[in-house]
N, C-alpha and C positions, 0 to 999 in steps of 0.2 A: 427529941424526935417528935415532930411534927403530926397528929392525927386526922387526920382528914375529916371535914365536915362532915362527909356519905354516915361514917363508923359512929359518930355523936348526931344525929341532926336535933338540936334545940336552938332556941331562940338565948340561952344563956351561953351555948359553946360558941356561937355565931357571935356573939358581943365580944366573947373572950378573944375569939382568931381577931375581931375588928380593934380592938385595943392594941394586942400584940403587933398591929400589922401597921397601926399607927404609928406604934412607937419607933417602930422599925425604918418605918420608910422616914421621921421626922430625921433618923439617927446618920440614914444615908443621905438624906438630903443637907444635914452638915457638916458630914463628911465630903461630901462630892457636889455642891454647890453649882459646877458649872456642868453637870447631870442634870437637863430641866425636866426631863421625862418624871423622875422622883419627885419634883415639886408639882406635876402632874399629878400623878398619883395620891400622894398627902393631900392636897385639896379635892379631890376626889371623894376619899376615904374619910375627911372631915364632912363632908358633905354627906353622905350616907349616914356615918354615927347620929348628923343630927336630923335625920330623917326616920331613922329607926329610933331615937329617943321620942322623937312626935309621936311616932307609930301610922308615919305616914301612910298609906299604903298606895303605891305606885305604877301604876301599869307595866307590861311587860316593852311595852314602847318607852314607857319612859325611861325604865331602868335603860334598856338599850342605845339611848340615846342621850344620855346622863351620863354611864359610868364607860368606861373605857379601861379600865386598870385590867381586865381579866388578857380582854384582847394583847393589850401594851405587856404581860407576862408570857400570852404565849409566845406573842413574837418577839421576845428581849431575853427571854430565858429560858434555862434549861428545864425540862417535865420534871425533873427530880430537884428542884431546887425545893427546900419548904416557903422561902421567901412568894413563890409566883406559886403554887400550891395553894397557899393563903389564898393571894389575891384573886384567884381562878376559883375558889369555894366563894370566898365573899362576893362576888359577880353572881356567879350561879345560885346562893343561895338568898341574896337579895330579892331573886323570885317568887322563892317557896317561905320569905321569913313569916307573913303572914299567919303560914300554914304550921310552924313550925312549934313542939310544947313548949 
């Protein structure tokens, strides 16, 4: 069962959902190959991990205009899925990782 970022907010759960969330979508994406939305996403989310490894820190324009995966879950999947849950904290807390212990 899946925890919500809101319930944990750290800069270590935040890695954690970002790892799990890699692995996930690498696992769908060779499962389902002609799925391009998923290779979306994975280079998305590869793209954030190594922006959070710089400790880049990125405008709220940037983020929004960089990552797309929160949106592409609300609109591809179900609110109760944990897969787009993930990807919907990681968008959102993308913002506040900065801020976050």
């Amino acid at each position: 069962m899946y925890t919500r970022l809101s319930k944990i907010m750290t800069k270590e759960y935040y890695q954690q959902i970002l790892k799990s969330a890699i692995i996930e979508t690498k696992m769908y994406c060779d499962k389902s190959p002609e799925i391009v939305i998923y290779l979306t996403i994975y280079k998305q989310l590869l793209d954030l991990q190594q922006n959070i490894i710089n400790q880049t820190v990125l405008t709220k324009r940037e983020i929004e205009g960089k990552y797309t995966f929160g949106i592409i879950a609300v609109r591809n999947f179900d609110d109760d899925d944990e897969y787009a849950q993930k990807l919907m904290d990681l968008n959102g807390g993308a913002l506040d990782y900065k801020n976050m212990l």
